[in-house]
N, C-alpha and C positions, 0 to 999 in steps of 0.2 A: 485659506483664502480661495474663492471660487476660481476655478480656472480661466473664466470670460473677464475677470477683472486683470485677470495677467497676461493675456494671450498677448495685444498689444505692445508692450515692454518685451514680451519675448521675442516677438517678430521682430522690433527693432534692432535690439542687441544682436540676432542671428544676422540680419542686415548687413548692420554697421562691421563685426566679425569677417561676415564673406569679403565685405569691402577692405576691409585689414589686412587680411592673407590674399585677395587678389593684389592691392597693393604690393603686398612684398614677395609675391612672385613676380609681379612685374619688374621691382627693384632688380630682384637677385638676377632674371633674365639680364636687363639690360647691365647690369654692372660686370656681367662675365663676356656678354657680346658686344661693350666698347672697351675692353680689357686692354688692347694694344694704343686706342685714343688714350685713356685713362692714365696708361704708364708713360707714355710719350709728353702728357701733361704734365706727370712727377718727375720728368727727369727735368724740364723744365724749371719746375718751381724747387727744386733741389730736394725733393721726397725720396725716400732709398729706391735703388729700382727696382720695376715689375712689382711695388707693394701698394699703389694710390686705389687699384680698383678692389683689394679689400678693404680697405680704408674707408672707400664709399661703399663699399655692401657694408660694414660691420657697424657704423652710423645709420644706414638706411634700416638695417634688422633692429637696433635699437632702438629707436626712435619709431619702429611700427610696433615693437611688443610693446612701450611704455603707452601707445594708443590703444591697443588691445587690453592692459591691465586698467586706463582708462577707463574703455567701455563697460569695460566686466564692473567695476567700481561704483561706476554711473548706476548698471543693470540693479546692483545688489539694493543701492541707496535707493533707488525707483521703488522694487519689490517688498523694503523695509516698510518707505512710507504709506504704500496701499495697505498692507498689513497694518500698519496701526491704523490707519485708516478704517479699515474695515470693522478691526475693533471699537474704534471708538464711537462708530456708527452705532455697532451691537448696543456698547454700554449706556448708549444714549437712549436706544428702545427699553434697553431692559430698568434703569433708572426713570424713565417716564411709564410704563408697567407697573415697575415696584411704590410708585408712587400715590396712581391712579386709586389702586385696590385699597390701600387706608384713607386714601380719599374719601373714594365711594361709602366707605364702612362711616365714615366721620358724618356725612352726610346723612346718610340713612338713619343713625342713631340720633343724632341732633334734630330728624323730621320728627322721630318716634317720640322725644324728650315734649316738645309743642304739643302732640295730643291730649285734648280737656279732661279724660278720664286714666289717665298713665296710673298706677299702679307705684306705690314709694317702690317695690321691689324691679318693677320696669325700671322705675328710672332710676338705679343705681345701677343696674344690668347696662342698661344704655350708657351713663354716665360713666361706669366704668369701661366699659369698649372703649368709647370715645380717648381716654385716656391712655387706652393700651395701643390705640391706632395711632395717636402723637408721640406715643413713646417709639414706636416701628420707624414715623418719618424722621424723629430725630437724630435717630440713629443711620440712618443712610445720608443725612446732612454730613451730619460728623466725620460718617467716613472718606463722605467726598473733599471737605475740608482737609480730614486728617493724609491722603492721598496726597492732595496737592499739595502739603507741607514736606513731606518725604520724598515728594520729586525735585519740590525747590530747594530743601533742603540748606534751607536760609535758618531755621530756628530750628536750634537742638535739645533734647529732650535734658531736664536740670534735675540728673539720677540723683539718688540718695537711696541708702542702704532703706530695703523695705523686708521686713520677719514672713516671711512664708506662714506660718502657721496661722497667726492671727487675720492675715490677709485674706486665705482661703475660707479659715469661720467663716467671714462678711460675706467674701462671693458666694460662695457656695446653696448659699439660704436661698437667695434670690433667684439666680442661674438653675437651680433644682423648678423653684415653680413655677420659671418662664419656657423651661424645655417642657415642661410633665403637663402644663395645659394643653403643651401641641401632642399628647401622646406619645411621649417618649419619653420614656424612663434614662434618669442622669446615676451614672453609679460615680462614686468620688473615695480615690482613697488617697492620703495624705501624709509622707512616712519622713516628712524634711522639715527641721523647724532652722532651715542655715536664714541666711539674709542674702539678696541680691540688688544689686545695683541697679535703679530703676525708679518707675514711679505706681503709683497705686492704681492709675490711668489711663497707664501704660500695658499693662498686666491687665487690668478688666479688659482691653479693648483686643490685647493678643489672645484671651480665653474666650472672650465673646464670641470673635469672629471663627474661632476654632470651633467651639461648641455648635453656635448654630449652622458652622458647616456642615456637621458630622448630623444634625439634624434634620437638615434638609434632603440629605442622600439616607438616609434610615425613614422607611415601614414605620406606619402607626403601629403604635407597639410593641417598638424595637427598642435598644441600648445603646447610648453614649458610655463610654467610661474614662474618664479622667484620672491619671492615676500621677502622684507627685513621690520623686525619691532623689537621693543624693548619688552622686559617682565622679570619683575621680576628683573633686574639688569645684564639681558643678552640680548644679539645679540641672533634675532632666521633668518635662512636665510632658507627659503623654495625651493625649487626647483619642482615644477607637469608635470605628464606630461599627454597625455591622450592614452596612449600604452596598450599593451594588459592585462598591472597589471602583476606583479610576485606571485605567491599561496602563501597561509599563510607559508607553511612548508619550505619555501627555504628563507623566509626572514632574518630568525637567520644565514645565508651562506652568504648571499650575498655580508658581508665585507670581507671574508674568500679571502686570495691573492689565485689567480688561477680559485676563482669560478665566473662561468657564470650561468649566469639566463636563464631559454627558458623556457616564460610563457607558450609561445603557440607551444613549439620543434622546433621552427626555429631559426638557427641559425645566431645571429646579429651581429658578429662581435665583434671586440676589441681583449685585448690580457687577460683578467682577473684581468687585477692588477689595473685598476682605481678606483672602489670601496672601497679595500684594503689600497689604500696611499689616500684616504680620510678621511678611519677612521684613520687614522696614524698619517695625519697632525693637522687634529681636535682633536685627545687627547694630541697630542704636543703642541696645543694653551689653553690646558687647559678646553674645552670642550668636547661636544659629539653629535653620530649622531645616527638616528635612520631614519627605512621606514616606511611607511604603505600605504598598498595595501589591495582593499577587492575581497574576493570571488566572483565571476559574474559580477564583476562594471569593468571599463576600470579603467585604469592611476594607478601609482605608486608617492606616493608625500615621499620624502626626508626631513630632518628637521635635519639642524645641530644648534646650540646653542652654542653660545663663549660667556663666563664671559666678559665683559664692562673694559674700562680699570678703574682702581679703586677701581672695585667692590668686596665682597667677592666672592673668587669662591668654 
């Protein structure tokens, strides 16, 4: 978060702090220099003697740290909300972006379709684009839908044992000719025919969003590889890619809905929330996912794990 957006909230909390700890020097000052009123009071009201004036400092220091833990509390809750804030700003540029551009493409192709002399080979060219650019927006629908299910988390995913093998045939066909248009070679190897608990919907949507991660951060040119195998009584499904790697310190963010990675500060696209309804779907199946990416090496490799159907998980 930019520091102009927090400076405000910090001055505060330092503020309110100073005002805290001057309070409770003042306490402590006056509760040792009316020390003989104080006690004179408790012999009075029957308090043991010479102990009232800690009594009042030990109440007055408590009741100043429960204001300071307060503030601090207040500070964090402030600093959270700008922070999402901020994000949700982003996601709303980068969703009105990712939008625009198959707009434009929908547009232009649909002008090109109307011309008196078009070509039957134009206009499947056109008519195809057109297609592929509503297939683009429907899929950032989805995911913004599929998001806000996983945060409300009101309707849960209705698993049933799905065969790995036969699953990946189907994907695999497709997923190869949606990455290899955009120049990147998909490699797929596939060594598990277990069963896991889940849906077929659910799985396209965790290898979609994985794939055209690993896409997006990969050179024209470059390799995804997806690789599937059995361990220990789980599904481990890999995903590599050989992009610029994400830094050690943003990998614990990266499932965070909203957050974007710029290994290298360029910005790749997406809307923020693919990452996010990965890990969403994958703890709904009962599993987990994890990165790793190293300091000065290329590529970022992905590793989700689903319990087997049967298995303990």
């Amino acid at each position: 978060m930019p520091k102009k957006r927090s400076t405000p909230i910090v001055a505060a909390f330092l503020l309110s702090l100073l005002t805290a700890i001057a309070l409770l020097v003042v306490w402590v000052v006056y509760a040792l220099s009316a020390r003989a009123r104080l006690n004179e009071l408790g012999d009075r009201v029957g308090v043991a003697a010479g102990s009232l004036h800690w009594v009042v400092l030990t109440i007055g220091c408590a009741l100043l740290a429960i204001l300071i833990v307060g503030v601090s509390y207040q500070l964090a809750q402030a600093m959270a909300a700008r922070r999402y804030s901020a994000q949700h700003e982003e996601f709303v540029s980068n969703i009105s972006h990712e939008m625009r551009s198959p707009l434009a493409a929908i547009k232009l192709h649909a002008q090109t379709l109307q011309q008196p002399r078009l070509s039957a080979a134009e206009g499947a060219r056109s008519a195809g684009f057109i297609l592929e650019q509503a297939e683009r927006m429907g899929t950032l629908v989805d995911n913004v839908l599929e998001s806000s299910r996983l945060v409300a988390r009101k309707v849960r995913l209705e698993l049933e044992p799905v065969a790995l093998g036969p699953f990946f045939d189907r994907y695999l066909d497709g997923a190869r000719e949606r990455i290899e248009r955009r120049g990147v070679h998909l490699a797929a190897q596939v060594f598990s025919d277990a069963r896991v608990l889940a849906t077929d919907d659910a799985l396209r949507r965790v290898l979609d969003n994985l794939i055209d991660n690993a896409e997006r951060f990969s050179e024209r040119g470059g390799e995804v590889r997806c690789r599937v195998f059995d361990r220990n009584g789980a599904v481990v499904i890999e995903v590599e890619d050989d992009g610029v790697g994400v830094p050690k310190k943003e990998l614990q963010k990266i499932f965070d809905r909203f957050y974007q990675a710029r290994g290298d500060g360029r910005r790749r696209g997406g809307s923020g929330l693919g990452l996010s309804i990965v890990s969403g779907l994958v703890r709904e199946m009962g599993g987990g996912v994890h990165a790793h990416s190293q300091e000065g090496r290329p590529g970022t490799r992905f590793v989700v794990e689903l319990p087997a159907a049967g298995a303990a998980t």
